[in-house]
MITIMAR-245064 format. One record per atom (N, C-alpha, C): residue number from 1; residue in three letters; atom name; x, y, z. Coordinates in nm, 3 decimals. Layout:
REM MITIMAR-245064
i = NUM | aa = ALA | at = CA | c1 = X | c2 = Y | c3 = Z
...
END
This chain:
REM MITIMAR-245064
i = 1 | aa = UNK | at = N | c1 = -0.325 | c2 = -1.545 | c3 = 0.066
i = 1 | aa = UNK | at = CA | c1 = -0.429 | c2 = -1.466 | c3 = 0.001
i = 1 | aa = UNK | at = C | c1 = -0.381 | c2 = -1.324 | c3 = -0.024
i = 2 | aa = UNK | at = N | c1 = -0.304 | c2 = -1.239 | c3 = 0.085
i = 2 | aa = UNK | at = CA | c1 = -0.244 | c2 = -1.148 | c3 = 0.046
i = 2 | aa = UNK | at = C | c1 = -0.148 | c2 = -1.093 | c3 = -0.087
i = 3 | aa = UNK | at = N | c1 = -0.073 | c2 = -1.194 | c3 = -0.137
i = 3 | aa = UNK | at = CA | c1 = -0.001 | c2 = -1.244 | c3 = -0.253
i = 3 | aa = UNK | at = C | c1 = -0.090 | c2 = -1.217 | c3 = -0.349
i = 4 | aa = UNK | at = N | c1 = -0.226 | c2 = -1.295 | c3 = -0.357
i = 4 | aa = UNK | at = CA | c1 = -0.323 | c2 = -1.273 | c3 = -0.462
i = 4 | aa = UNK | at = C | c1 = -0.375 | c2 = -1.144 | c3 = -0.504
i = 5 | aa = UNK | at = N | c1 = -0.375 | c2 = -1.119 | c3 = -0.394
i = 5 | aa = UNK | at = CA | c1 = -0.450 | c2 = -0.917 | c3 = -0.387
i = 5 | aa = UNK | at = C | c1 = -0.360 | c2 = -0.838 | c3 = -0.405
i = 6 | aa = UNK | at = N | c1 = -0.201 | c2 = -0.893 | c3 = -0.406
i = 6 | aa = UNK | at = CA | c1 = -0.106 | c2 = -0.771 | c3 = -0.461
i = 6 | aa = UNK | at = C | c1 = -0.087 | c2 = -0.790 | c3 = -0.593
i = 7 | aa = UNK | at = N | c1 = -0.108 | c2 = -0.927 | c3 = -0.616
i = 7 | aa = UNK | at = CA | c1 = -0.092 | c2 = -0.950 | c3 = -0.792
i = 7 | aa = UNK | at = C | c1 = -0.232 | c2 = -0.890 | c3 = -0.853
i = 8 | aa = UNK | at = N | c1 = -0.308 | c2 = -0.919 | c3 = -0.822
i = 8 | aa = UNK | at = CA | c1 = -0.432 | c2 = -0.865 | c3 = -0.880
i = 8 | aa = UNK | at = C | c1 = -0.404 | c2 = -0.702 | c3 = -0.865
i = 9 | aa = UNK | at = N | c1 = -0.370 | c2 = -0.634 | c3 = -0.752
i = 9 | aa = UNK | at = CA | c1 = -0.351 | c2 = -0.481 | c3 = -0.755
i = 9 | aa = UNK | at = C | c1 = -0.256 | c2 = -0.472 | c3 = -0.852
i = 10 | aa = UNK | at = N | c1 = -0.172 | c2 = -0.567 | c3 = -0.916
i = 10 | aa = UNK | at = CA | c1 = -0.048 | c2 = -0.494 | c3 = -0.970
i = 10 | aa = UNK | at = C | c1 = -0.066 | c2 = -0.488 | c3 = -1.177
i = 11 | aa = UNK | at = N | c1 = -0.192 | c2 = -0.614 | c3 = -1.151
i = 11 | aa = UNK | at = CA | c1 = -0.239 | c2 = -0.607 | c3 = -1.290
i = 11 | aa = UNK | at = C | c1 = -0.316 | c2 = -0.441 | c3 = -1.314
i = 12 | aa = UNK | at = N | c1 = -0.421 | c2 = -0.428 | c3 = -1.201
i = 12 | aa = UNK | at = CA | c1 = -0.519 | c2 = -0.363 | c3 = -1.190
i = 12 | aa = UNK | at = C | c1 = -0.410 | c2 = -0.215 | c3 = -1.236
i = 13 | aa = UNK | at = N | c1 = -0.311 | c2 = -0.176 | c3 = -1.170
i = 13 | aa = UNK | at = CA | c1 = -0.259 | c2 = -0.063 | c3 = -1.226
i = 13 | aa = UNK | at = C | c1 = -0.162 | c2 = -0.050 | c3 = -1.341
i = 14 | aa = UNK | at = N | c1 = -0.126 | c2 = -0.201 | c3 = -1.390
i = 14 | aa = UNK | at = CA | c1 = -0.097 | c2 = -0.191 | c3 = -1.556
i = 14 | aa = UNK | at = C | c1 = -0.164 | c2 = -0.161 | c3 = -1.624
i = 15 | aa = UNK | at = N | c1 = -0.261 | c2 = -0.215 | c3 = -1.623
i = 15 | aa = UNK | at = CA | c1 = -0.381 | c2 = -0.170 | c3 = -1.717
i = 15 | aa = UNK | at = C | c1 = -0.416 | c2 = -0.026 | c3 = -1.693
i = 16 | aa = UNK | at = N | c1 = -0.421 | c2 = 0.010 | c3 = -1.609
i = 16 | aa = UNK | at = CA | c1 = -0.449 | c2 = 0.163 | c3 = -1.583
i = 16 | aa = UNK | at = C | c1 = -0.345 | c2 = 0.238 | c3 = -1.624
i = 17 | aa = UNK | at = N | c1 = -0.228 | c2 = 0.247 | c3 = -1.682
i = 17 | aa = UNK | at = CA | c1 = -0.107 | c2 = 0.264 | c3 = -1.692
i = 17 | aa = UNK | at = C | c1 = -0.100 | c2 = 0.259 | c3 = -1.816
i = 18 | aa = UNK | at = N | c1 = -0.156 | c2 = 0.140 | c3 = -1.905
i = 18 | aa = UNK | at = CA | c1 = -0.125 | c2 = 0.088 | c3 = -2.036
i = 18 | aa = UNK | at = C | c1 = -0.237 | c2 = 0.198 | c3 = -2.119
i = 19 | aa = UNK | at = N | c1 = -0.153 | c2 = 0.247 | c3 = -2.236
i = 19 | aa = UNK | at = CA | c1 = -0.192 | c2 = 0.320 | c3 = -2.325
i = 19 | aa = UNK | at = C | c1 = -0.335 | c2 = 0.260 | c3 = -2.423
i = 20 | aa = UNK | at = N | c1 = -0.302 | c2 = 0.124 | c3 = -2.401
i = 20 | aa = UNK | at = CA | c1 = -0.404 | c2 = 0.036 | c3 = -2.489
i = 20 | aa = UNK | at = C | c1 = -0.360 | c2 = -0.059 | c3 = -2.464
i = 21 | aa = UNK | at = N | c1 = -0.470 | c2 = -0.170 | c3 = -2.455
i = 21 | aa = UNK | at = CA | c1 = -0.448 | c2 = -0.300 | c3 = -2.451
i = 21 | aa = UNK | at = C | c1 = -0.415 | c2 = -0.390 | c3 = -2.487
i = 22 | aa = UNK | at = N | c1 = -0.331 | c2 = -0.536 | c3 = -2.429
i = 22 | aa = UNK | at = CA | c1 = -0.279 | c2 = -0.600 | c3 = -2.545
i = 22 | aa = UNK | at = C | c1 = -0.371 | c2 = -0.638 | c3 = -2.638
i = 23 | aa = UNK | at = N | c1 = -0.350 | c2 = -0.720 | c3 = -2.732
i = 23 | aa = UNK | at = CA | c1 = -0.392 | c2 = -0.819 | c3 = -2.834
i = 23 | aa = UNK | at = C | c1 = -0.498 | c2 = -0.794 | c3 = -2.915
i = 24 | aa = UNK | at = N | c1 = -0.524 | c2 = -0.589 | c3 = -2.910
i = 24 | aa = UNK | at = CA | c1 = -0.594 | c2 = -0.561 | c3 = -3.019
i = 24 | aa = UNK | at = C | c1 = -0.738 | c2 = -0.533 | c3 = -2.929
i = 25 | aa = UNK | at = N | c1 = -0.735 | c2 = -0.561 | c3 = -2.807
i = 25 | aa = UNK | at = CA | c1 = -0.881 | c2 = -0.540 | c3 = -2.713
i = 25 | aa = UNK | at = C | c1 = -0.893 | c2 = -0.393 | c3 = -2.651
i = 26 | aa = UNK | at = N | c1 = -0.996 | c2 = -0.375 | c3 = -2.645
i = 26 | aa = UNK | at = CA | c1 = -1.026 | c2 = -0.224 | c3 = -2.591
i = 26 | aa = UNK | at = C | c1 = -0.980 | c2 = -0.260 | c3 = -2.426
i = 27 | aa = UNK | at = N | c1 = -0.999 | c2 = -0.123 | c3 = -2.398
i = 27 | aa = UNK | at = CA | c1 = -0.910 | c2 = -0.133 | c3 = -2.258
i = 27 | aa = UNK | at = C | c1 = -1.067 | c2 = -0.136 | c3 = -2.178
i = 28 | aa = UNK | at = N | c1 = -1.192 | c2 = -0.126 | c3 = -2.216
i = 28 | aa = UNK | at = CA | c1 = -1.275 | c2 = -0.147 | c3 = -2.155
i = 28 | aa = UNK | at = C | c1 = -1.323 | c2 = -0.299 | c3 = -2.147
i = 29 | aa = UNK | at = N | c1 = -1.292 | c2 = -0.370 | c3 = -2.215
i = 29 | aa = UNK | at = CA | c1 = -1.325 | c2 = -0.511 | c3 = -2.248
i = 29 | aa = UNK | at = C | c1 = -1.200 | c2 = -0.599 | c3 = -2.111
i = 30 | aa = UNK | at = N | c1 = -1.091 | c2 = -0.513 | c3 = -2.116
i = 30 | aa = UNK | at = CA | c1 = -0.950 | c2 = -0.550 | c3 = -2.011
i = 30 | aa = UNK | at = C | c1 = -1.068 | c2 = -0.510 | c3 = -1.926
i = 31 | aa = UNK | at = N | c1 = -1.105 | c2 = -0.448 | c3 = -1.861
i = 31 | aa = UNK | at = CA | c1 = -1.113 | c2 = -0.390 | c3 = -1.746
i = 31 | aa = UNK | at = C | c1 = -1.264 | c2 = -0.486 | c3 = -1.697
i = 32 | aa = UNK | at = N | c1 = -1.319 | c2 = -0.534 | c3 = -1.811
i = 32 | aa = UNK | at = CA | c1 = -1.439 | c2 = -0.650 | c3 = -1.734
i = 32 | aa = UNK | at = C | c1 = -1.353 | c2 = -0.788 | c3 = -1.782
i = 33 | aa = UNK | at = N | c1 = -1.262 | c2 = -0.824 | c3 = -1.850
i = 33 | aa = UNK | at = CA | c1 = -1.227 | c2 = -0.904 | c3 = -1.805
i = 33 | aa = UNK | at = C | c1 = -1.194 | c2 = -0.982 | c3 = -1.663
i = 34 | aa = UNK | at = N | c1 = -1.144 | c2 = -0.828 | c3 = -1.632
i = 34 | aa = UNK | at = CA | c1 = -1.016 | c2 = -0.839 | c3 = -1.492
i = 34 | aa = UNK | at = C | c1 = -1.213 | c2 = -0.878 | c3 = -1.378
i = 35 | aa = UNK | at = N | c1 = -1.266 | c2 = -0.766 | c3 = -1.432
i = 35 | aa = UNK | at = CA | c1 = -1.385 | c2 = -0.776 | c3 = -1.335
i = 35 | aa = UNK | at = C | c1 = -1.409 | c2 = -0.940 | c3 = -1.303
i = 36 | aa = UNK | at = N | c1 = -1.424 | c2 = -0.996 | c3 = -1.426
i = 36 | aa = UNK | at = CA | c1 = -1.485 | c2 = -1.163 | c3 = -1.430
i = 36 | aa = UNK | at = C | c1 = -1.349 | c2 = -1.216 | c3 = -1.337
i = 37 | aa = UNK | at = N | c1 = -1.250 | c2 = -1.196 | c3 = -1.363
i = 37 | aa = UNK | at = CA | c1 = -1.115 | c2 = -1.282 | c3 = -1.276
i = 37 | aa = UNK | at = C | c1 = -1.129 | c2 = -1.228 | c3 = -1.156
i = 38 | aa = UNK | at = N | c1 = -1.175 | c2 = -1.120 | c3 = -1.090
i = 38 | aa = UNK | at = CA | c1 = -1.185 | c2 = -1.065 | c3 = -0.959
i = 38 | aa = UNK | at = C | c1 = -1.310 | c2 = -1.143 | c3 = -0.894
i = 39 | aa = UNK | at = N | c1 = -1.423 | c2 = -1.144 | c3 = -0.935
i = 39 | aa = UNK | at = CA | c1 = -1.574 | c2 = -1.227 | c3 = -0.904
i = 39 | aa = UNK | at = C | c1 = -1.528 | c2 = -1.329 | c3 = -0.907
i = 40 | aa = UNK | at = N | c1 = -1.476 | c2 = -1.401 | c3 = -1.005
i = 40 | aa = UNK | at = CA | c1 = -1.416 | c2 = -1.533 | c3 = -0.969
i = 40 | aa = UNK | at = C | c1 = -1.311 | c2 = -1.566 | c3 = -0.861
i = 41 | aa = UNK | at = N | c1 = -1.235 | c2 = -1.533 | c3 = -0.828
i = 41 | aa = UNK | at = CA | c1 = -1.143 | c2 = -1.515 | c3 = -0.693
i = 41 | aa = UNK | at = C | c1 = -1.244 | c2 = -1.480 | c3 = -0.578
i = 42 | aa = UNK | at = N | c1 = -1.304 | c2 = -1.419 | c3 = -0.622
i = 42 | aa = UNK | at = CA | c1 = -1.337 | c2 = -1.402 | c3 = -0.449
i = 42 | aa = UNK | at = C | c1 = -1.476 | c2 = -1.490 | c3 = -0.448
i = 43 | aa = UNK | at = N | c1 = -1.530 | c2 = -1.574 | c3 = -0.535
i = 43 | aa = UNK | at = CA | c1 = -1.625 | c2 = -1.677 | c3 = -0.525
i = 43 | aa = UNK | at = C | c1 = -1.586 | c2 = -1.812 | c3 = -0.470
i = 44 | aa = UNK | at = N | c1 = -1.414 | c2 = -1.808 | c3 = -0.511
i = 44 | aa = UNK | at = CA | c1 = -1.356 | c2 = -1.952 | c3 = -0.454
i = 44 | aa = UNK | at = C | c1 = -1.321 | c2 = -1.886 | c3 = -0.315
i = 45 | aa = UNK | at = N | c1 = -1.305 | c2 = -1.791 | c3 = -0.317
i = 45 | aa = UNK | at = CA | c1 = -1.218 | c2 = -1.744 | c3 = -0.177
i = 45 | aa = UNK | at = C | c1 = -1.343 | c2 = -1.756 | c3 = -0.057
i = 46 | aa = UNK | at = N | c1 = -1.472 | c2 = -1.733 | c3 = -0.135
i = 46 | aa = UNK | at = CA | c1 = -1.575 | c2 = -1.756 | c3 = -0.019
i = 46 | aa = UNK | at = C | c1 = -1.642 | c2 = -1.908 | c3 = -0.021
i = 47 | aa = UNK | at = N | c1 = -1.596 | c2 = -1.932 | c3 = -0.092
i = 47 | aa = UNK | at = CA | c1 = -1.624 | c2 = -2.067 | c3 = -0.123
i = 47 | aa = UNK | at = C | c1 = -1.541 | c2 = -2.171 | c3 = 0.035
i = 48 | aa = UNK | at = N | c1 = -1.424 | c2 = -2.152 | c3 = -0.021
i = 48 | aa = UNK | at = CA | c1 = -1.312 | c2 = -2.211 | c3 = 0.097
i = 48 | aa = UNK | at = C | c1 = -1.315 | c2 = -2.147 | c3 = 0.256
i = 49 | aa = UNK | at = N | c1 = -1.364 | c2 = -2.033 | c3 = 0.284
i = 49 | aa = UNK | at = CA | c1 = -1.413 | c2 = -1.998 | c3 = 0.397
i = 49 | aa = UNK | at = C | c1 = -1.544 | c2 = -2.056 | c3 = 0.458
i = 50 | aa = UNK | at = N | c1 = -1.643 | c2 = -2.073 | c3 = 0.325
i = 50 | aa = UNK | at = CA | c1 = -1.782 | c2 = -2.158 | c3 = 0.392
i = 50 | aa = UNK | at = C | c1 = -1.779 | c2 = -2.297 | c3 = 0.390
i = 51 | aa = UNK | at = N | c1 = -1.739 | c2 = -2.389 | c3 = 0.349
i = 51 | aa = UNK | at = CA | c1 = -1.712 | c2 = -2.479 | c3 = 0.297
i = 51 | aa = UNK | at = C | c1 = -1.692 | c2 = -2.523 | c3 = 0.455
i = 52 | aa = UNK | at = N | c1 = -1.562 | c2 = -2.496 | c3 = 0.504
i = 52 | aa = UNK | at = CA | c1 = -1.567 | c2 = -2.605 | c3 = 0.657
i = 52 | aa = UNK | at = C | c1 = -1.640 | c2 = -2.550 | c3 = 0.784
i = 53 | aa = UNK | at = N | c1 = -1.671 | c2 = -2.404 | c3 = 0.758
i = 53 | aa = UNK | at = CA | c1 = -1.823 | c2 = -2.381 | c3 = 0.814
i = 53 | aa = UNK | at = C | c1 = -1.925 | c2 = -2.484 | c3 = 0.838
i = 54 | aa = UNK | at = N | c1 = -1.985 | c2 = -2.501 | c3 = 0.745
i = 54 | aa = UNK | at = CA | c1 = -2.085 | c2 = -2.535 | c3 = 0.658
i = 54 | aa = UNK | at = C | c1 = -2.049 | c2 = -2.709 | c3 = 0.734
i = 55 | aa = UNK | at = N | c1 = -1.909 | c2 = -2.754 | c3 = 0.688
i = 55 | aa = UNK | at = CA | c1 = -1.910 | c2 = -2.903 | c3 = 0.800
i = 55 | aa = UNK | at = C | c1 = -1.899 | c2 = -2.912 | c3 = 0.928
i = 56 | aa = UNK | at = N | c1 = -1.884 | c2 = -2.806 | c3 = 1.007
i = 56 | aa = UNK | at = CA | c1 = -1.859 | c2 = -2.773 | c3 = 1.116
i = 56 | aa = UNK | at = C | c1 = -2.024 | c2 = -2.753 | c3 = 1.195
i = 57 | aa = UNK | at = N | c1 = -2.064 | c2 = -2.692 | c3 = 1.138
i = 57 | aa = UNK | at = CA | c1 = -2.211 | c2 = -2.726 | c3 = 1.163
i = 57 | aa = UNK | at = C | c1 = -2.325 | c2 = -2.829 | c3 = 1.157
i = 58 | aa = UNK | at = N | c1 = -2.270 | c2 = -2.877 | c3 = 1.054
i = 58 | aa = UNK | at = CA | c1 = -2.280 | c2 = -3.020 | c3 = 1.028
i = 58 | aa = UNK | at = C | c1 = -2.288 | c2 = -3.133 | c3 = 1.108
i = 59 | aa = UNK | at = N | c1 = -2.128 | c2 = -3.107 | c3 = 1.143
i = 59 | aa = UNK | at = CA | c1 = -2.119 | c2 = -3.246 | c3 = 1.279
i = 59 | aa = UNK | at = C | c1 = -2.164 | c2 = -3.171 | c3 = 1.399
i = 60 | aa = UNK | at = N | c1 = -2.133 | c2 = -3.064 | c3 = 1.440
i = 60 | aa = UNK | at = CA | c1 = -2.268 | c2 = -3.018 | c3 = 1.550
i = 60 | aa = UNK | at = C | c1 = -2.392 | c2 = -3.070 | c3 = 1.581
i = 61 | aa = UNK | at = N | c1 = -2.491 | c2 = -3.093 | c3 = 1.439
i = 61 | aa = UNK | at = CA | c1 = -2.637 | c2 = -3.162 | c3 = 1.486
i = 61 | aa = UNK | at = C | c1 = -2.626 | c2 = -3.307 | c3 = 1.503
END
């Protein structure tokens, strides 16, 4: 998971870096993109943390 959060930091300061964005997009449109790919990562990431929770409690009752 660490790996993920340095690649994501390393986009996060290209873009901050980049004069303008690729492919003709505003650099504000980059910057909620990245938002939607960040919410999404950390929805699976809590996803896979609750998930054997969630069965673990399960076979408990």
């Amino acid at each position: 998971m660490s790996s993920e959060s340095a690649q994501l930091a390393h986009i996060a300061a290209a873009l901050a870096a980049a004069p303008s964005a690729p492919f003709g997009l505003t650099r504000k449109t980059m910057w909620a993109i990245l938002g939607v790919v960040l919410a999404v990562t950390g929805g699976c990431v809590g996803l896979v943390w609750l998930l054997p929770e969630a069965a673990q409690a399960e076979e408990r009752q």
